[in-house]
C-alpha positions as CSV (number, residue, x, y, z in Angstrom):
1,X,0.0,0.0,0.0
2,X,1.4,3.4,-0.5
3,X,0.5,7.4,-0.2
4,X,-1.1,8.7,-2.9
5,X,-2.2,12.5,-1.3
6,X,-2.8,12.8,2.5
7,X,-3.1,15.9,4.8
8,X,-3.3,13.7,8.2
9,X,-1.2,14.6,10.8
10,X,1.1,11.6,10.7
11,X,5.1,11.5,10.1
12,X,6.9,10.7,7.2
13,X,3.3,11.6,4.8
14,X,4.6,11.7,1.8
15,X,3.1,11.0,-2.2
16,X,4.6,7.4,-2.7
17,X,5.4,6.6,0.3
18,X,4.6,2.8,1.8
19,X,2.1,2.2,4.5
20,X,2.5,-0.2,7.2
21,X,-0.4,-1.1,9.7
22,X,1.3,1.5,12.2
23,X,0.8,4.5,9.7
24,X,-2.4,3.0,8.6
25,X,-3.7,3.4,12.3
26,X,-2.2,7.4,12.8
27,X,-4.2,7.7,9.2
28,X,-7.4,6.8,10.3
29,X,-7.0,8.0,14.2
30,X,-9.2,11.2,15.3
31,X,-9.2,12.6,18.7
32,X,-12.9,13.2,20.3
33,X,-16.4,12.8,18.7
34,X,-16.5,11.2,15.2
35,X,-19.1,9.5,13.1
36,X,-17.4,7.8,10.3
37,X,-19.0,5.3,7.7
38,X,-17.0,3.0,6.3
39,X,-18.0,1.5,2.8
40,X,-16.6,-0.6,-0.1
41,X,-17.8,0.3,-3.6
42,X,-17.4,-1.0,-7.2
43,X,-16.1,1.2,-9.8
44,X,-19.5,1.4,-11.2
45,X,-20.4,2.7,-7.8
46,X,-22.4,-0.3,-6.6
47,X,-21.9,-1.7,-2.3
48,X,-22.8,-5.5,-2.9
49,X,-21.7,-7.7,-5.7
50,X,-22.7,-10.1,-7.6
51,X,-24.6,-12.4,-4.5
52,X,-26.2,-8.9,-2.8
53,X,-23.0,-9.1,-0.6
54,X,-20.5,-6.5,0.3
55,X,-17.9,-9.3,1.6
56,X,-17.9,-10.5,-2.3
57,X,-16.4,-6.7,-3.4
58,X,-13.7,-6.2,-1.0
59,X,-10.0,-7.0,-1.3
60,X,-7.4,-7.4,0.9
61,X,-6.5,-3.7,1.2
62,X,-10.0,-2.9,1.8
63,X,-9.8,-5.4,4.8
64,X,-6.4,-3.8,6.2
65,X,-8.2,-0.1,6.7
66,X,-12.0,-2.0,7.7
67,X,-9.7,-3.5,10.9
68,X,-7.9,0.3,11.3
69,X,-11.2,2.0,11.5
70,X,-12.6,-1.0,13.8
71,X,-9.0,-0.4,15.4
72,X,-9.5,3.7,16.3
73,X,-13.3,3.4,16.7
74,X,-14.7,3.0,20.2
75,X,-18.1,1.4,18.7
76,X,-19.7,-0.1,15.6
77,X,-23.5,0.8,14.6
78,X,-24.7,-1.4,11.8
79,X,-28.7,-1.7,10.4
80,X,-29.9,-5.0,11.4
81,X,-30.1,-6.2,8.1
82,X,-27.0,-5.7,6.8
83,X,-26.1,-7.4,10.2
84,X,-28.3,-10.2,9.2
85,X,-26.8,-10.7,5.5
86,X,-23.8,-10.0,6.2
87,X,-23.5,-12.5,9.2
88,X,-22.2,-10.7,11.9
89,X,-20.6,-11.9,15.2
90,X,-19.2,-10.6,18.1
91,X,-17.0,-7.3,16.5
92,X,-14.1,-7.2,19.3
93,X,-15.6,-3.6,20.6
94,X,-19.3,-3.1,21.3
95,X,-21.7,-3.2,18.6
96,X,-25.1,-1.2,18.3
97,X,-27.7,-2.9,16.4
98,X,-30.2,-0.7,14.8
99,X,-34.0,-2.0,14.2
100,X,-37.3,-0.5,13.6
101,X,-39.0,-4.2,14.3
102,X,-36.7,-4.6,16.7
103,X,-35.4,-7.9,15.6
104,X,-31.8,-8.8,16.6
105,X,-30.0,-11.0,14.0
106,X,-30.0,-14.7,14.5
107,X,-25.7,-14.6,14.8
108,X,-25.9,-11.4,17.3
109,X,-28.1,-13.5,19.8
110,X,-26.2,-14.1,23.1
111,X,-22.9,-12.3,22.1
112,X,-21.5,-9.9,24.3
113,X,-21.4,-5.8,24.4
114,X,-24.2,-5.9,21.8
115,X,-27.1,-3.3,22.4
116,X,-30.3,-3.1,19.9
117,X,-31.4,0.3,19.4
118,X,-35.6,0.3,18.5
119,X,-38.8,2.1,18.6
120,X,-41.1,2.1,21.5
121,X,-43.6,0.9,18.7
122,X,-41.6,-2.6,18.8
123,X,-43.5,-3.4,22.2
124,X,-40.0,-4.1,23.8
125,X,-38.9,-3.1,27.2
126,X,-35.9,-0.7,27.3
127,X,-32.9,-2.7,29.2
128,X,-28.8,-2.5,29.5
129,X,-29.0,-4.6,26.5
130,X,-31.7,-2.7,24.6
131,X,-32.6,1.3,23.8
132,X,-35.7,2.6,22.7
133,X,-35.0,5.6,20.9
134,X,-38.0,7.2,19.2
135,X,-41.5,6.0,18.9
136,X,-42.3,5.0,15.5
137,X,-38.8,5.4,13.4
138,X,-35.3,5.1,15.5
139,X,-34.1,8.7,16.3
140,X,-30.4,8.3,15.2
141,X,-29.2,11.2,17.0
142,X,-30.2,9.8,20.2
143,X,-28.9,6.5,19.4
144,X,-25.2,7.9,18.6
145,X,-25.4,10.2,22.0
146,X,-26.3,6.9,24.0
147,X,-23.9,5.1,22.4
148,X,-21.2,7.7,22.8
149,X,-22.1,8.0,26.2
150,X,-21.6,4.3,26.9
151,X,-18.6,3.5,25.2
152,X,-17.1,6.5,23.8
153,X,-16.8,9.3,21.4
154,X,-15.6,7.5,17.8
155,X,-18.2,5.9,15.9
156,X,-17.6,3.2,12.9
157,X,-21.4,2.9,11.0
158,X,-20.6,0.1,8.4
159,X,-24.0,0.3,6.9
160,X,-25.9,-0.7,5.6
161,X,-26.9,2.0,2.9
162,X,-30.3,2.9,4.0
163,X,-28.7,3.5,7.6
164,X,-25.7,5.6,6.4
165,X,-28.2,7.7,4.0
166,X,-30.8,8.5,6.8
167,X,-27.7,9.2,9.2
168,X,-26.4,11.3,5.9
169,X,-29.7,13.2,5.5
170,X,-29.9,14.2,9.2
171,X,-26.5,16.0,9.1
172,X,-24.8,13.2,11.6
173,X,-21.7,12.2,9.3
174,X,-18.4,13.4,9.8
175,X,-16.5,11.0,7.4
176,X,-16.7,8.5,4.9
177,X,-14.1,5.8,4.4
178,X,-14.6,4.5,1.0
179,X,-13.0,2.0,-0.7
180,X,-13.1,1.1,-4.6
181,X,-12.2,-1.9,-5.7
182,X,-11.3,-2.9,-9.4
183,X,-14.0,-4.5,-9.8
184,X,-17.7,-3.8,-12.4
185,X,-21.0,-5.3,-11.5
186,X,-23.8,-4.1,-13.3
187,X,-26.9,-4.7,-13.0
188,X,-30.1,-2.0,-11.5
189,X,-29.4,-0.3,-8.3
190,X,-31.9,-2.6,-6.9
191,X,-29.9,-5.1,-7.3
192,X,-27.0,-3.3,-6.2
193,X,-27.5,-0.2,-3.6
194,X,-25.5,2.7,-4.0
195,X,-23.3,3.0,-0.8
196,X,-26.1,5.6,0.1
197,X,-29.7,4.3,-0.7
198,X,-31.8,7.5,-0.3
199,X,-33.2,10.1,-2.2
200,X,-32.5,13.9,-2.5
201,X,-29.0,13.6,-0.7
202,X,-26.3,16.0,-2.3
203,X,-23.1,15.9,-0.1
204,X,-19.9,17.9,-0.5
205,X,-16.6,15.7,0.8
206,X,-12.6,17.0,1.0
207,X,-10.1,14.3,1.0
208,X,-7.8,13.9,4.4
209,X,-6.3,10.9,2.2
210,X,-6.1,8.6,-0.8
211,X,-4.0,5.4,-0.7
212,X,-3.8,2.5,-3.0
213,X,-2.5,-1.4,-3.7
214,X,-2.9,-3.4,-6.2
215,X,-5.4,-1.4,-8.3
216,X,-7.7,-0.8,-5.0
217,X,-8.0,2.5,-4.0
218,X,-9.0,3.8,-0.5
219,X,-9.9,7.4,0.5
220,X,-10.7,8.7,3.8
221,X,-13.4,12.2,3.0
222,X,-14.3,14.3,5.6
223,X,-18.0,15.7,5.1
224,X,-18.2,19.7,4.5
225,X,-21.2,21.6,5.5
């Protein structure tokens, strides 16, 4: 992997320059509150590929900066369904589950530090291991300040893209790690959801850095407003 442009406060940043894990992690580190999404994308801009998956897209450089953003983040919020396809287990740092129904994954059942955030219109009880945030849609605000307040300021949401473009529309995003890999799917973008499914969404985004290997490029964007 190596430096393509960066303006991260990190030693030895240079064009060209190689990236071990240790300058990976000052590259994606961020003192205090953050909401970053995280997202792999074809070229032709679709998030799953050819089997509705994301997990088919990425590469193996897209897998070393996924495991330095779950490295700097203090939590993971995720949509239940992309939790559910995806097959999620236990993350290594807490993981905030987000559900209108109110229906934890079948794989997230009985794994630790995992908290569902719902609707009071599910007809759960609120608990240590469950928040009800807003009565018929989940208010994502107060999901990320309860989830900030128990278990800290830096926030990895890793989709899915309804999620990411609600959390986008509401003005919550600070960053966007995206990765493109080399790859084309086609196909409708029902098929394939853009990284952000939602309508009306027009987003300005300055790079903090763009690295690359072996045809896969990765770029870190802060969000402008």
């Amino acid at each position: 992997m190596r430096i393509l442009s960066a303006d991260a406060p990190a030693a030895d940043v240079t064009p060209g320059s190689p990236v071990d894990d240790d300058l990976l992690d000052r590259l994606y580190a961020h003192p205090g509150p953050l909401l970053r999404l995280n997202f792999v994308s074809t070229l032709d801009g679709a998030a799953t590929g050819p089997d509705g998956l994301s997990g088919s897209i990425n590469s193996p450089a897209d897998h070393r900066a996924f495991t330095a953003m779950r490295r700097a983040a203090d939590v993971v919020v995720v949509g239940a369904g992309t939790a559910r396809a995806e097959g999620y287990g236990s993350a290594g740092l807490p993981l905030v589950v987000v559900s209108r129904r109110g229906v934890l994954p079948e794989t997230l059942r009985g794994a630790e530090r995992v908290v569902l955030a719902t609707t009071r219109a599910s007809g759960m009880d609120e608990g240590e291991d469950r928040w009800l945030c807003g009565d018929e849609t989940v208010d994502l605000a107060q999901v990320l300040e309860r989830a900030r307040s128990a278990f800290g300021p830096h926030v990895l949401c890793e989709g899915g893209p309804s999620l990411a473009a609600d959390l986008a529309a509401a003005g919550l995003v600070d960053e966007l790690g995206l990765t493109w890999t080399p790859r084309l799917v086609g196909g409708h973008r029902v098929e394939h959801p853009r990284i952000l499914d939602g309508d009306g969404l027009s987003l300005r985004l300055t790079s903090r850095h763009l690295l690359e290997e072996d045809g896969t490029l990765l770029g870190l964007w802060r969000l402008t407003r």
